[in-house]
C-alpha positions, 0 to 999 in steps of 0.5 A: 483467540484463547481457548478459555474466551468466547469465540465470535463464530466457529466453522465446524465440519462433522460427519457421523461422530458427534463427539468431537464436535460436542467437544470442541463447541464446550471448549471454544463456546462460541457466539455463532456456529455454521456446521459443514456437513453432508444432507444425510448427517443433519439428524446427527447435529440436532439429536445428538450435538444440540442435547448435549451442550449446556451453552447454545450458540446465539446463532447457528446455521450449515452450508451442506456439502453433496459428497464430502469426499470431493474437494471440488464439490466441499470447495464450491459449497464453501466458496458460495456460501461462507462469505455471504453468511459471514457478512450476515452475521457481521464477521469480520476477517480474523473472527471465524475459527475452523475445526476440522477435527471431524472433517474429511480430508476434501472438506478440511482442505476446503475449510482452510482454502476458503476460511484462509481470509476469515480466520486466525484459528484452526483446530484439531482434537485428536483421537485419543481412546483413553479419554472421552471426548463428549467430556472436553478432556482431549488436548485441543490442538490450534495454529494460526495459518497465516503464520506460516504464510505470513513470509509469502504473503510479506513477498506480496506486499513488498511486491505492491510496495516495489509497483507504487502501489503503496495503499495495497502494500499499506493494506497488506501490511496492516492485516498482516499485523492483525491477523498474525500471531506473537512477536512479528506483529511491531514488524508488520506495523512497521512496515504499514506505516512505511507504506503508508508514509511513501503513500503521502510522498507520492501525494506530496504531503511531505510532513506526513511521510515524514512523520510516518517514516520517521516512526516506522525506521524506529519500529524497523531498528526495534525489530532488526534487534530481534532478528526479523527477515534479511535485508533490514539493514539495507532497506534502514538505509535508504529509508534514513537517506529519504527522511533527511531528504524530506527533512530538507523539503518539511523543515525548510522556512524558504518560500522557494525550495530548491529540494522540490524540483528534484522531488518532482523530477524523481516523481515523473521518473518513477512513472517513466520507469514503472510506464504507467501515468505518463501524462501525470508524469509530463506535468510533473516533469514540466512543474519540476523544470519550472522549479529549477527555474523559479529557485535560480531566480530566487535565489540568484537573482531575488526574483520571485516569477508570480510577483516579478519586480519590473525594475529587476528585470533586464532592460530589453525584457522590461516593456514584454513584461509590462506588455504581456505578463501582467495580471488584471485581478491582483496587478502583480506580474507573472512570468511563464517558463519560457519567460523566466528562461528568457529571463535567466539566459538574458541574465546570464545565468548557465541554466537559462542559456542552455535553455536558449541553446536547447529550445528548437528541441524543446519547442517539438517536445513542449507542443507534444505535451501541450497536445496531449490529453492533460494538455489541450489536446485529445491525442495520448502521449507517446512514451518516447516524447516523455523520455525526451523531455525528461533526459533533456530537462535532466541537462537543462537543469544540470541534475544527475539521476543520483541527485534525486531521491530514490525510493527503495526496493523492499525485499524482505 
């Protein structure tokens, strides 16, 4: 927001002085203005700003204050009746400038603490007797509040980010971007588009996140050129290891990839971890065992589970399969998980006979999931059952928790 363009809209706290509100309304010229005042200080405004200014504001209007001396009493008129009016005069985040020139120190405080959202400006002329200030002459001083809160409001972020909460990180990030000034800015894009591509990993749209983090490794390598917080180079890292990880699952051609079980394994342990969405996350583990199961199949054995070959089965599981697995609408034959457990075990493959082995613990920790609320049941899911299954899928499977992929922590 340059001092020599029009600005959008201008709060402006003035007590007895017009002078300095005259001022600063000839330097900034802006579309709107909303004067923060006591009730007694309203004829300044009208006899003394009015005459004097040679541009009218398009729209103005004041939220009155009852003693400017108490913060509390500033703090409470601000707070009700800025952002309605705000709204009104379609002012979005960003467009308002304050000038607390004439403001008392309650009313200053309060002007930044409720503007903070609004604004990217806030100015301050001061005093200065050898020059006049109704002609614009004083050297007008302004600063971007959220660049110096930019580093705690980046902790923030990072924070949603760490808790999965990748859309509020992404939002964060982008009106970080937006709303500070100079260099930082190809940082906090950066960082967005981040957020937003691990937004996607967890919706498993997996092209997408990894043409998001693809792009924001570049602009974050960019960014560590020229200095940026501590941490970079770590968090580079990881992030790298991810899009290697979602290249094996985006550039791909198998029907069946062997990289999605371990995705939907990570998927279900994020959630155990954090303790939230533990039934999603039992499907999710449920759908990462299947996987397992289908890959093996495909490609040991050449074995698709939704479009079975009879031939290909073993003999004793043939007549059961005719029996039990075919499908009216299209006559293909699909085989259940434990059906292709079953299959796999009679097969003699190792993952399908620790399956047999292991199935009188399975069966209790399949019927708990079955019985939950995205099973058939009505009962909520303990979070000790999901830790069951999950340990015990991890063995069936012969996966380690260092094969998954780990999203990383930013601490930046």
């Amino acid at each position: 927001m340059s001092a020599n363009l029009p600005t959008k809209a201008l709060l402006l706290a003035i007590q007895n002085d017009p002078a300095p509100a005259i001022a600063i309304l000839q330097q900034l010229n802006p579309e709107m203005v909303c004067f923060f005042l006591e009730e007694s200080c309203k004829p300044v405004v009208e006899s003394a700003v009015h005459p004097a200014l040679s541009q009218i504001p398009q729209r103005w209007d004041w939220i009155l204050t009852p003693d400017a001396q108490s913060f509390p009493k500033c703090h409470s008129a601000l707070a009700h009746e800025l952002g309605p009016l705000l709204t009104t005069w379609n002012v979005t985040p960003g467009e308002l400038a304050l000038d607390i020139t004439g403001a008392s120190p309650a009313m200053a405080s309060a002007m930044t603490l409720v503007g903070f959202p609004f604004s990217t400006k806030v100015w301050f002329v001061p005093a200065n007797p050898s020059q006049d200030h109704a002609t614009g002459s004083s050297p007008a001083i302004s600063e971007n509040p959220w660049d110096t809160e930019a580093s705690r409001l980046r902790l923030e972020a990072c924070e949603m980010f760490n808790h999965g909460w990748y859309e509020a990180a992404t939002r964060a990030f982008q009106t970080l971007e937006h709303r500070i000034s100079g260099g930082s800015k190809p940082l906090y894009r950066a960082l967005a588009d981040i957020a937003q591509g691990y937004g996607y990993w967890e919706q498993f749209l997996y092209r997408l996140a990894w043409e998001k983090l693809k792009g924001g490794i570049k602009a974050l390598e960019l960014a560590a050129v020229w200095g940026g917080p501590p941490g970079m180079s770590r968090i580079i890292q990881s992030l790298k290891e991810n899009v290697r990880f979602l290249e094996s699952l985006t550039l791909d051609a198998k029907e069946i990839k062997p990289s999605l079980a371990l995705d939907l394994l990570a998927w279900a342990k994020r959630r155990g971890d954090r303790g939230r969405e533990l039934e999603m996350a039992t499907r999710a583990l449920l759908r990462g065992l299947e996987a397992s199961a289908q890959s093996h199949l495909s490609q040991r054995y050449k074995l698709k589970s939704w479009d079975i070959n009879i031939e290909q089965l073993p003999n004793d599981m043939q007549e059961t399969s005719r029996q039990r697995y075919l499908n009216d609408i299209d006559g293909k034959y699909r085989l259940p998980l434990q059906a292709q457990f079953q299959t796999l075990s009679a097969l003699g493959d190792p993952m399908g006979q620790r399956f047999s082995s292991e199935w009188p613990k399975m069966k209790s920790l399949f019927d708990a999931a079955d019985h939950a609320i995205l099973g058939y049941g009505f009962e909520s899911l303990k979070a000790e059952r999901f830790h069951q299954l999950f340990e015990l899928t991890m063995k069936l499977t012969g996966t380690t928790v260092s094969d998954l992929p780990v999203f990383p922590s930013l601490k930046l």
